[in-house]
C-alpha positions in Angstrom: -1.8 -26.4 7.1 -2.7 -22.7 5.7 -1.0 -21.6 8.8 2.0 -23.9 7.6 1.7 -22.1 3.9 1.1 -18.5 4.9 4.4 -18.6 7.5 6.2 -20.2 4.9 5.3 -17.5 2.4 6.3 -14.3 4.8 9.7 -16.6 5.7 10.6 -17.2 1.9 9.9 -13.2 1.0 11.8 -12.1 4.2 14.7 -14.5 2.6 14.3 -13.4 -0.7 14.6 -9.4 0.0 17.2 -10.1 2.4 19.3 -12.3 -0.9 18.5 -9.5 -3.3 20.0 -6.9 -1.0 22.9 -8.3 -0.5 23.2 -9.6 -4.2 22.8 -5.8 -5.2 24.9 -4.1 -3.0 21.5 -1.9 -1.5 22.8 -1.6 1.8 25.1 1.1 0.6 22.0 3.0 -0.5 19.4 2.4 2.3 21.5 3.3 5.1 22.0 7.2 6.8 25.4 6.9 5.3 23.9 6.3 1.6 21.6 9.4 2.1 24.8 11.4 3.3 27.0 10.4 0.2 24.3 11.2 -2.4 22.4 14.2 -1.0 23.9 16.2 -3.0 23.0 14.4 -6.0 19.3 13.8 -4.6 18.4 17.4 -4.2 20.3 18.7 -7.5 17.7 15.7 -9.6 14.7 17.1 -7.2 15.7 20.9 -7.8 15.4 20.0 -11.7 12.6 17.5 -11.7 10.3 19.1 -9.1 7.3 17.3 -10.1 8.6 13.8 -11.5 11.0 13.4 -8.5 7.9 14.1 -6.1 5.3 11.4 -8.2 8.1 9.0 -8.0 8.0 9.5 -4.7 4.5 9.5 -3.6 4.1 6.2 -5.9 7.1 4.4 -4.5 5.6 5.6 -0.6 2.2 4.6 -1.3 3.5 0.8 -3.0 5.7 0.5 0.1 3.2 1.5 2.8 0.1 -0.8 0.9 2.5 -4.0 0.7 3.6 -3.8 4.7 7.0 -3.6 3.5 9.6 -2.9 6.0 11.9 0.0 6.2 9.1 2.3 5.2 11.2 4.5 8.2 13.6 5.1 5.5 11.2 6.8 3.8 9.9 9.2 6.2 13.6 10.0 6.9 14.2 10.3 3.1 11.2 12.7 2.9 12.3 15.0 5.4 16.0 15.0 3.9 15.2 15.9 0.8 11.7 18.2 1.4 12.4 19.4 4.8 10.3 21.0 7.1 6.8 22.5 6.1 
């Protein structure tokens, strides 16, 4: 039965992110297309916001990472978009 409940609970958050997605029109934004239409606008905030761009980022990376949630790849990709090679 706790089997039953935990499945259940993964099935109905999998369902859930994939409704809100949709709802919200994200797929525009989380795709290599997205990053292509607004990298422009990405590095022009991160040129003036050095330092809040880069917590936002470290606290969205570590929340995503810590929760298991899928499509962390888009954040490594994001990462060396925007900060590039070291």
């Amino acid at each position: 039965m706790l089997l039953f409940k935990k499945n259940f609970c993964i099935l109905f958050f999998i369902v859930f992110l994939y409704f809100i997605i949709q709802h919200f029109h994200l797929t525009q934004y989380l795709s290599m297309s997205g990053f292509n239409k607004y990298h422009g606008i990405l590095l022009n905030y991160y040129q003036i916001h050095k330092l809040k761009f880069i917590l936002y980022f470290i606290f969205i990376y570590i929340i995503s990472i810590s929760l298991f949630i899928p499509g962390t790849i888009f954040l490594d990709i994001f990462s060396g978009y925007i900060f590039g090679y070291f």
